[in-house]
N, C-alpha and C positions, 0 to 999 in steps of 0.2 A: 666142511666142503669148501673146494678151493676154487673162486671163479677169476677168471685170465679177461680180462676187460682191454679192448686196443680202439683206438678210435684211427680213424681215416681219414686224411683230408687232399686237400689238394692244391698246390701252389701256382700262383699265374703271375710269376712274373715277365719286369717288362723286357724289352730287347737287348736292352745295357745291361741288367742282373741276367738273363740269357746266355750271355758272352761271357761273361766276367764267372758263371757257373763253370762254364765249358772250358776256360782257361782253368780253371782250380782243380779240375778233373783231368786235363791232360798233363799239370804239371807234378800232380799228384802220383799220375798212371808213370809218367818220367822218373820220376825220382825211387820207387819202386820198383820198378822194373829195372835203374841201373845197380843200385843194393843188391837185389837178386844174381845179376851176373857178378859182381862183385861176388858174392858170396859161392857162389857154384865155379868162381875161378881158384878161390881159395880152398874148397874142398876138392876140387881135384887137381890141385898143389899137394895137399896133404896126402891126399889117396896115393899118388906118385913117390913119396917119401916114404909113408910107410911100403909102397911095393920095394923098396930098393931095398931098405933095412931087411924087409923079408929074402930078399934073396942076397944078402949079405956086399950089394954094390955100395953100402953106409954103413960105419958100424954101428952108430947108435941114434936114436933119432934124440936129441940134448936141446933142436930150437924147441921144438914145444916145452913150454912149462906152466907150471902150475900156481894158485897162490900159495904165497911163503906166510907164512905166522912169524910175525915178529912181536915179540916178548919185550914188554917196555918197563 
């Protein structure tokens, strides 16, 4: 039988760890949230490229690549 044990507690910090939390979480929310657009610009970069290929405005889509095996 499998028992799931959590315990509970609760933190009080003072005014200064207060702030200094709340700066760790906005810089955290910041840097996250700009990745994300970063990333959602690059995929509809790509979605854009491949529309083109598909309707033949690119002949080939050649920047995307892959890894290479190099044989040493």
């Amino acid at each position: 039988m499998l028992v799931n044990k959590a315990y509970k507690f609760r933190l009080y910090p003072t005014k200064k760890q207060t702030e200094l939390i709340h700066k760790t979480i906005g810089c955290s929310r910041f840097v996250f949230n700009f990745f994300l657009g970063k990333q959602k610009e690059k995929d509809a970069y790509w979605y854009l490229v491949k529309e083109m290929v598909q309707y033949g405005q690119l002949p080939t889509n050649n920047w995307k690549g892959g890894y290479r095996r190099v044989d040493k």
